[in-house]
N, C-alpha and C positions, 0 to 999 in steps of 0.2 A: 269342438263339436257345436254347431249351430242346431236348435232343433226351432223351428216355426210351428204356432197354431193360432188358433182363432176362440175368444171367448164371446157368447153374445154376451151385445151391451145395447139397450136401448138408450143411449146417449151417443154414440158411435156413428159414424157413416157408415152404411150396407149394414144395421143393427149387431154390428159384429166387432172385435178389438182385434185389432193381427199382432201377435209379438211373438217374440225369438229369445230363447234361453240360450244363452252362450256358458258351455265349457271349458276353460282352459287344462287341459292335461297336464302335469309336471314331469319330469324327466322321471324315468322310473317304473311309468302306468304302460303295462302292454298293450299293443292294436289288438283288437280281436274281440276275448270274451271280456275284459272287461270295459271294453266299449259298451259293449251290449249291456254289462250291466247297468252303467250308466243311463242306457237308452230304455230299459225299463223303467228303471226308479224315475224318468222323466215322464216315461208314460204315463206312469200311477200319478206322479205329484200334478199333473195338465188332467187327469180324470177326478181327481181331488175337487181340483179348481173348478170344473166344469159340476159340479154336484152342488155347489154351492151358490147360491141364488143372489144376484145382484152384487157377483165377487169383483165385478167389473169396477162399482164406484170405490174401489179401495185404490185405484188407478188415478185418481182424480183430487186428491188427495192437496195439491198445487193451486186446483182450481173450486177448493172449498168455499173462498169466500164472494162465487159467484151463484151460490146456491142459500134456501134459504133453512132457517134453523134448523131444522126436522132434515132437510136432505142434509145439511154438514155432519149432524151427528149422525147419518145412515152412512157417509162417507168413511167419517174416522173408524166405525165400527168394523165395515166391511176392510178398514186399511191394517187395522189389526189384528183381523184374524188374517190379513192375507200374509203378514210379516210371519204369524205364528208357524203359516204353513212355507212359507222360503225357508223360515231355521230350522223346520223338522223335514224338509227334504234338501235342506245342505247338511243337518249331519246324519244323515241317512247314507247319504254320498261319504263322509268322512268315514265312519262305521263299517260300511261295504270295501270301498277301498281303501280303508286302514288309510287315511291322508292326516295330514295335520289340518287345524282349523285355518281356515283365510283370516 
Protein backbone atom coordinates (compact mmCIF):
# COMPACT_ATOMS: atom_id res chain seq x y z
CA UNK A 1 0.00 0.00 0.00
CA UNK A 2 1.33 3.35 -1.21
CA UNK A 3 -0.29 6.29 0.51
CA UNK A 4 1.01 9.93 -0.88
CA UNK A 5 0.77 13.37 0.91
CA UNK A 6 2.19 16.57 1.20
CA UNK A 7 3.77 18.47 4.21
CA UNK A 8 4.41 22.22 3.97
CA UNK A 9 7.92 23.07 4.01
CA UNK A 10 9.41 26.44 3.49
CA UNK A 11 12.55 25.16 2.31
CA UNK A 12 10.85 22.99 -0.48
CA UNK A 13 9.82 23.84 -4.12
CA UNK A 14 5.92 24.77 -4.32
CA UNK A 15 6.44 25.41 -0.11
CA UNK A 16 5.40 21.94 0.05
CA UNK A 17 7.35 18.16 0.76
CA UNK A 18 5.46 15.40 -1.52
CA UNK A 19 6.21 11.79 0.15
CA UNK A 20 4.87 8.33 0.08
CA UNK A 21 4.50 5.89 3.10
CA UNK A 22 4.88 2.52 1.60
CA UNK A 23 3.39 -0.65 3.30
CA UNK A 24 4.38 -4.02 2.63
CA UNK A 25 1.71 -6.65 3.72
CA UNK A 26 2.96 -10.24 4.88
CA UNK A 27 1.20 -13.25 4.02
CA UNK A 28 -1.45 -13.75 6.49
CA UNK A 29 -3.04 -9.83 6.47
CA UNK A 30 -6.56 -9.88 4.80
CA UNK A 31 -7.63 -7.28 1.86
CA UNK A 32 -10.39 -5.44 3.28
CA UNK A 33 -10.96 -4.21 6.78
CA UNK A 34 -7.66 -4.38 7.72
CA UNK A 35 -6.43 -2.55 4.97
CA UNK A 36 -8.60 0.05 6.12
CA UNK A 37 -7.09 -0.08 9.25
CA UNK A 38 -3.91 0.52 8.23
CA UNK A 39 -5.21 3.37 6.05
CA UNK A 40 -6.47 4.98 9.27
CA UNK A 41 -3.62 4.70 11.46
CA UNK A 42 -1.80 6.44 8.28
CA UNK A 43 -4.22 8.96 8.37
CA UNK A 44 -3.79 9.88 11.95
CA UNK A 45 0.06 9.36 11.99
CA UNK A 46 0.21 12.31 8.27
CA UNK A 47 -2.46 14.51 10.71
CA UNK A 48 0.27 13.99 13.60
CA UNK A 49 2.91 15.20 11.23
CA UNK A 50 0.99 18.06 9.76
CA UNK A 51 0.22 19.50 13.55
CA UNK A 52 3.54 19.80 14.21
CA UNK A 53 5.36 23.07 12.98
CA UNK A 54 8.58 22.99 10.98
CA UNK A 55 8.39 18.93 11.07
CA UNK A 56 9.61 19.32 7.63
CA UNK A 57 13.44 20.12 8.65
CA UNK A 58 13.61 16.76 10.32
CA UNK A 59 13.69 15.71 6.54
CA UNK A 60 16.90 17.42 5.92
CA UNK A 61 18.66 15.88 8.25
CA UNK A 62 21.71 14.94 5.36
CA UNK A 63 21.81 18.43 4.44
CA UNK A 64 22.55 19.73 8.06
CA UNK A 65 25.82 20.85 7.36
CA UNK A 66 24.55 23.31 4.79
CA UNK A 67 22.73 25.27 7.41
CA UNK A 68 24.07 27.22 10.10
CA UNK A 69 24.26 26.49 14.04
CA UNK A 70 20.74 27.41 15.19
CA UNK A 71 19.07 25.90 11.97
CA UNK A 72 21.24 22.36 12.52
CA UNK A 73 20.12 22.08 15.99
CA UNK A 74 16.42 23.11 14.80
CA UNK A 75 17.03 20.19 12.34
CA UNK A 76 18.32 17.49 14.62
CA UNK A 77 15.46 18.53 17.01
CA UNK A 78 12.63 18.33 14.40
CA UNK A 79 14.53 14.92 13.12
CA UNK A 80 13.89 13.49 16.43
CA UNK A 81 10.83 13.98 17.23
CA UNK A 82 10.07 12.88 13.68
CA UNK A 83 11.74 9.24 14.45
CA UNK A 84 9.79 9.31 17.71
CA UNK A 85 6.56 9.51 15.86
CA UNK A 86 7.56 6.69 12.82
CA UNK A 87 8.23 4.21 16.06
CA UNK A 88 5.01 5.16 17.69
CA UNK A 89 2.97 4.80 14.44
CA UNK A 90 5.03 1.54 13.37
CA UNK A 91 4.02 -0.09 16.41
CA UNK A 92 0.72 1.22 16.40
CA UNK A 93 0.60 -0.93 13.06
CA UNK A 94 2.28 -3.95 14.93
CA UNK A 95 -0.29 -3.74 17.98
CA UNK A 96 -3.44 -3.30 15.56
CA UNK A 97 -2.37 -6.02 13.47
CA UNK A 98 -0.90 -8.22 16.00
CA UNK A 99 2.45 -8.30 13.31
CA UNK A 100 5.97 -8.95 14.47
CA UNK A 101 8.41 -6.04 14.71
CA UNK A 102 10.57 -5.20 11.28
Amino acid sequence: MNYFFELPSKWAKQNKELLMLSIIFAEGITPGSQEEQVRSKIREFVQKLKEIEDIFKGFYVHDKLHFQIAQRNQILAKRTTLKKLVGDFQHSLEVELELAPF
